[in-house]
Each structure stands twice: as C-alpha cells, then as structure tokens.
VOGU-3710 file (C-alpha; in Angstrom, 3 decimals, decimal comma):
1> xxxxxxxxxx> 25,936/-9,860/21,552  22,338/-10,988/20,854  19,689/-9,545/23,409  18,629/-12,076/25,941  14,927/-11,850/25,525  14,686/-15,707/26,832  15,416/-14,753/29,769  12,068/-12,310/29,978  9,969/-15,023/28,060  7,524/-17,407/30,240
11> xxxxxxxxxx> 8,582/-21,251/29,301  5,536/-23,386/28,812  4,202/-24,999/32,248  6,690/-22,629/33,962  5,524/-21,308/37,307  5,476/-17,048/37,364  6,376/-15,750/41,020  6,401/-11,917/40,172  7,946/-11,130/44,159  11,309/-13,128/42,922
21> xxxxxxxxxx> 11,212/-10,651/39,505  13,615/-7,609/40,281  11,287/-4,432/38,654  14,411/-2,487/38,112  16,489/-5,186/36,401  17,956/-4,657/32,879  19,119/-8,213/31,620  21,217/-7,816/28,697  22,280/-3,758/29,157  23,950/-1,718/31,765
31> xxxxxxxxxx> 21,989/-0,643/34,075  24,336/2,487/34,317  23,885/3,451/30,665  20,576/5,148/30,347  21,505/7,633/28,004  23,061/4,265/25,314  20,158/2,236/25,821  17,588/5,302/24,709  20,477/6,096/21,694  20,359/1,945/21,125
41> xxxxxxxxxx> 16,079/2,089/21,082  15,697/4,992/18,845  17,878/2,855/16,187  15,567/-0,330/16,921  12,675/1,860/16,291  14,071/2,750/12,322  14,343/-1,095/11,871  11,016/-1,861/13,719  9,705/0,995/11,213  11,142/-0,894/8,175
51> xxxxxxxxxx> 9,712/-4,310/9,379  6,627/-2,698/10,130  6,295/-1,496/6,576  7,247/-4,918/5,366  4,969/-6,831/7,243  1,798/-4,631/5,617  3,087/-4,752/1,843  3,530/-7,921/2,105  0,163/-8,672/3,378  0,303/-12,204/4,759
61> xxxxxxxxxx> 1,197/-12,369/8,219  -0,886/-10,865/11,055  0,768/-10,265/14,485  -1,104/-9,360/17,791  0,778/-7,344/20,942  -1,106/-7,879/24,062  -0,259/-5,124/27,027  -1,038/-6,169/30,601  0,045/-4,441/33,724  -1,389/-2,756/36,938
71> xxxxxxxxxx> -2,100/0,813/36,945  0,579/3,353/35,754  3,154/0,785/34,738  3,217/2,364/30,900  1,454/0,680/28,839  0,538/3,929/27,046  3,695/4,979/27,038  5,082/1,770/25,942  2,736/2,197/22,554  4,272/5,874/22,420
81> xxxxxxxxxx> 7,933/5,025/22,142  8,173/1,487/21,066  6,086/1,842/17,888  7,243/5,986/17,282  7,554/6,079/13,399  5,589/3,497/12,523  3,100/3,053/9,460  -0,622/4,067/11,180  -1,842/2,338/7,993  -0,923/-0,802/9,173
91> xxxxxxxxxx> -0,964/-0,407/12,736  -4,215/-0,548/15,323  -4,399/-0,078/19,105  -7,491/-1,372/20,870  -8,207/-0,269/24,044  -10,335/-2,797/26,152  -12,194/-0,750/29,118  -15,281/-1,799/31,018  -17,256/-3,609/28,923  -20,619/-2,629/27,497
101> xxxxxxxxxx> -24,439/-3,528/28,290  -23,925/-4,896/24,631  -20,512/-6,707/24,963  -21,906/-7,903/28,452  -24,577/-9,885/27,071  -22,425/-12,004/24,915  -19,653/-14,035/25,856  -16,576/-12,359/27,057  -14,836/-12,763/24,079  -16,923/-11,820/21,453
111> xxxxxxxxxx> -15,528/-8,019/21,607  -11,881/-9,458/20,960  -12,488/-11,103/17,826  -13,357/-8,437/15,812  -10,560/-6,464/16,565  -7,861/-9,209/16,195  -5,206/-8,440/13,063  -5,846/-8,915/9,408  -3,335/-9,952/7,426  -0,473/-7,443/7,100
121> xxxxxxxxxx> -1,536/-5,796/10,315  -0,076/-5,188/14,044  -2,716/-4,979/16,294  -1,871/-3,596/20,197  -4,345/-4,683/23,048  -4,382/-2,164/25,834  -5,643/-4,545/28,327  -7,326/-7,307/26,486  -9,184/-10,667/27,281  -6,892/-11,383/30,295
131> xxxxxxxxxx> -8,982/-8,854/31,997  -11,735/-11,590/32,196  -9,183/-13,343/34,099  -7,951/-10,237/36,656  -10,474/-7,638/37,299  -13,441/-9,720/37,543  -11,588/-12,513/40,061  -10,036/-10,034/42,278  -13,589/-8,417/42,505  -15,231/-11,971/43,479
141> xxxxxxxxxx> -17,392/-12,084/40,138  -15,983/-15,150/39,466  -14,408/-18,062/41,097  -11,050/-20,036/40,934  -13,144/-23,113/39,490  -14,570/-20,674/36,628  -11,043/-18,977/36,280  -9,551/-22,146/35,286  -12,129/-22,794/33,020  -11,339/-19,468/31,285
151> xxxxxxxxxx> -7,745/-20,219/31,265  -8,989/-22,927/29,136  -11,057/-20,990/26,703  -8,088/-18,282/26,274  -5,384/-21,288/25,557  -7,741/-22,822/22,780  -8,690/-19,077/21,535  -5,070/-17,957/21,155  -4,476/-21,399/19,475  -6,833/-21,200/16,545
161> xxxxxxxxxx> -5,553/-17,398/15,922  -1,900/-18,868/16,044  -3,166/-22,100/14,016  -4,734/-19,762/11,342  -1,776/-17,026/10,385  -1,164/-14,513/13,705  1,618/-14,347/15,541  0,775/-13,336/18,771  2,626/-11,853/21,897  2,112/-11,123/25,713
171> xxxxxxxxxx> 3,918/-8,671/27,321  3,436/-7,856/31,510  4,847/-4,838/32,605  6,438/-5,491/35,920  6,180/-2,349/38,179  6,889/-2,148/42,137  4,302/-0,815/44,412  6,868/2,141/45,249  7,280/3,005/41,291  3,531/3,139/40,888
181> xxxxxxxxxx> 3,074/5,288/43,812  5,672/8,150/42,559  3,535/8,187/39,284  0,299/8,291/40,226  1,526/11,011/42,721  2,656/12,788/39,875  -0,532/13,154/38,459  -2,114/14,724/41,162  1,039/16,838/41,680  1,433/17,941/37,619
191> xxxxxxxxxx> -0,880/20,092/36,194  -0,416/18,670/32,588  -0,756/15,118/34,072  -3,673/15,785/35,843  -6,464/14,083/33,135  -4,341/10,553/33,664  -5,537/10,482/37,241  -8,978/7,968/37,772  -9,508/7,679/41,411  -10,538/4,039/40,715
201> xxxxxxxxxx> -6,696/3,432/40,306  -6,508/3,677/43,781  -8,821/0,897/44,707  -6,990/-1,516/42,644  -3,896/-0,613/44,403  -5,433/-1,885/47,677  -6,029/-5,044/46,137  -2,005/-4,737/45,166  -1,161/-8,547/46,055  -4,356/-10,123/44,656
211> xxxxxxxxxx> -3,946/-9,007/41,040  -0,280/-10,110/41,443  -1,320/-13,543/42,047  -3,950/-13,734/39,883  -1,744/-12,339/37,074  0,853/-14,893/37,993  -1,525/-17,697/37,945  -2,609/-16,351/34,439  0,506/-15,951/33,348  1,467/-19,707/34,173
221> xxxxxxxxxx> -1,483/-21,242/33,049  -1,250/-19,452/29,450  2,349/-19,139/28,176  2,605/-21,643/25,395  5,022/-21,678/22,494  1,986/-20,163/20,194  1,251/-17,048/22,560  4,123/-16,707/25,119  4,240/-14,101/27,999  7,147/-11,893/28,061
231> xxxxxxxxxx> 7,989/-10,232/32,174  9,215/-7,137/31,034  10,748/-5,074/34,412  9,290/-1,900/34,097  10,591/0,838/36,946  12,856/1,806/34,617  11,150/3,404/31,539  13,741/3,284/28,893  14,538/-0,179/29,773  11,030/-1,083/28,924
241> xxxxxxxxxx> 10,409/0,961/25,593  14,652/-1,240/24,676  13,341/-4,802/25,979  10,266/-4,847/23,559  11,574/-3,271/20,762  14,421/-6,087/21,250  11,697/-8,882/21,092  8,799/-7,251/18,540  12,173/-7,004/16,427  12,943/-10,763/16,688
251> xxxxxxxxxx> 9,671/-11,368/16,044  9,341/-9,566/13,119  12,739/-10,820/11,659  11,587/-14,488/12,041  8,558/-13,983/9,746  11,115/-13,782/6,705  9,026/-11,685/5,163  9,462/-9,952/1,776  8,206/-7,553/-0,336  5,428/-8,072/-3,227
261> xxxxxxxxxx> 6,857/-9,204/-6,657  6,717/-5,822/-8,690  4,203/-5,917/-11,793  6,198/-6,715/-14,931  7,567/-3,389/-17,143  8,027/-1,567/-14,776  11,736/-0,587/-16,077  9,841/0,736/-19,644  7,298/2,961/-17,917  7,958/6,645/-18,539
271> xxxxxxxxxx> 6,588/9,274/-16,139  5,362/12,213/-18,475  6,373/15,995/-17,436  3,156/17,618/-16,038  3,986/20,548/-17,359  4,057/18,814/-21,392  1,464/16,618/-20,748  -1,486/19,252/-19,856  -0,071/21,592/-21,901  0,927/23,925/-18,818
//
C-alpha cells in the first residue's frame, strides 16, 4: 500500500493550525512497530542511495530540501539517517545561522542563492530563508505588514528556482513542547551530548507559541504546488527519518531520470594487464 505522504503535504491556500497536528502520529505505519518501520527505512535509504546516484550522473535536475523546526526537533539528525549512504559528491548541506555583518548588508536573500543546487545536485537547508520570516518577527525586528511582504518575495523566489530546473521541498518538523524538553534535558544530563546545548535554545522556548504561529502563518502563506510544505510529526524519531525518506523517494522517482548514454565502443575496449603492459 502506497505511503500516504498527502496527508503530511500543505495544499495550496490551506490554513496550517500546528495545535490540531498530533506530534506523535504515524499516518501510514503502526505506531506499535518501531523496530519494522527502522528495518522498512534502512531499505528506503539503498533506493534513496541509487536515486541519489542517478540524479548526479545524469546531471539535469537540481532538487532543494529545506529543514525547518524549533530547537531539538532533529533536523541534524534527520540529515544523519535519511540521507546515510548517500553520494557526498553530489550532495550539500548548508547551514543558515545568524547572519553576517556582510550578508546583513545585502538583502536577506542574497546568501541563499549561491548555495541553491546545480544541476545533478541535492542541496539540504538547515534552517534557510524562512528564518527571515521566524526569528526576526518573533523578536519584533519586523512587522506583520513587512512579513507579508516577505511571504511575497519567498513565493516569487521559490518560483523562478522551480520555473528554471529545481525541484524544491519543505519539510517542518513537528515536535511537542514536552518532547523538546526531554532532549534538551538530555544534553545537560549526557556528557557526550553536552556540546549540542546553546543556552539561547532556551529563550526561544519561552517564545514557544509565537514561533508556532508565525511558522503556521508561513507555512500557509507559502505552500504552492512548486515548493510545498510537508508537517512531518516528529516525537517519534524513526517515524521522522521513514516519512521523508517516503516523500524524497517519490520525489526522486517522479523525475524519470536516467542514466547518461554510454560513449560508443565501449563493448571493443580491452583493459590491458598491468603487469604486461609496464613490463612488471
């Protein structure tokens, strides 16, 4: 039976009300099978491999993986598991953190561009433009009016990448306030964990319902058929690494990609013994 990623997509002019979400929900697997659904990912992550490797010999499709989510909710982990065996050659992660004294003196999307996918590449934001969207209108450094006006400048941006070749999509990792609690507990409480901990974390977390509605209103206002948002619930960690495997996989598949046409001769091409040919 076909995976139900629909049901985790955002529909065009739908309206996103995260609170009506369940964060531990597993549409279209048991929520009792844990163990099947890590055995089912680590076979999606062979064929994910093999598309993977398709996508960069062939060379001429380009496909862009955003990552939002509050603090904790795995994005890094997501990056880990979901893309484990892939092709580095062909795949990039760009990591979008406060921005620069350079980067802040151009417009906020200059420092996307340039690392948006070539062709035959897979390029991962970790965080990404949406942050211009989030951060800076839960801290009051911009209003709704200029918000809206963003939303704006993001829909037209994503639609001249889609217009010219990339394939792009938005994934939201839906965590509870209660899930993100036990894990940033647990780096305080683990030694080995320790170096994930930023005290800043914790200030966002106070601000826990404002960055849900402003991600919902983002959300809404920017899920078209060109760059859809896909509500992935994310308590559950190995439900998350099987739901976006499930739809980078249909993604992938619907490129109908193939491989280069091999150079003619190929079948009369001898490859000489080393040891006869140098005389060894």
């Amino acid at each position: 039976m076909p995976f139900p990623t629909d049901k985790l997509r955002v529909k065009p002019n739908d309206k996103v009300a995260l609170a009506t979400i369940d964060t531990r929900a597993t549409p279209g697997w048991d929520a009792d099978d844990k163990s099947g659904g890590i055995d089912h990912t680590a076979s999606l992550n062979g064929r994910l491999e093999a598309l993977q490797e398709l996508l960069y010999a062939e060379g001429k499709h380009r496909v862009l993986v955003v990552l939002q989510a509050m603090d904790a909710a795995g994005k890094d982990g997501t990056i880990k598991h979901v893309f484990d065996g892939v092709n580095p050659s062909g795949v990039k992660v760009a990591s979008f953190k406060k921005p620069s004294a350079l980067e802040l003196s151009h417009d906020y999307l200059w420092r996307i561009h340039a690392h948006t996918p070539a062709n035959g590449e897979l390029v991962i934001f970790n965080r990404s433009h949406y942050e211009d969207v989030l951060v800076v209108r839960v801290l009051g450094l911009i209003d709704d009016d200029h918000a809206k006006k963003r939303f704006e400048h993001i829909r037209g941006f994503e639609q001249m990448l889609a217009d010219e070749g990339t394939t792009i999509v938005k994934i939201f990792l839906h965590i509870s306030p209660e899930e993100q609690k036990e894990r940033l507990q647990a780096r305080l409480d683990e030694a080995d964990k320790n170096w994930k901990f930023d005290p800043a974390d914790l200030d966002a977390r106070a601000h826990w319902h404002e960055y849900q509605s402003a991600f919902e209103e983002a959300m809404s206002a920017t899920s078209t058929e060109q760059a859809p948002w896909y509500i992935i619930p994310a308590d559950r960690k190995w439900y998350r690494n099987l739901a976006i495997s499930e739809i980078l996989l249909d993604v992938l598949e619907g490129l109908t990609m193939s491989f280069p046409t091999p150079a003619d001769g190929l079948d009369q091409i001898t490859i000489d013994d080393v040891s006869r040919a140098f005389g060894v």
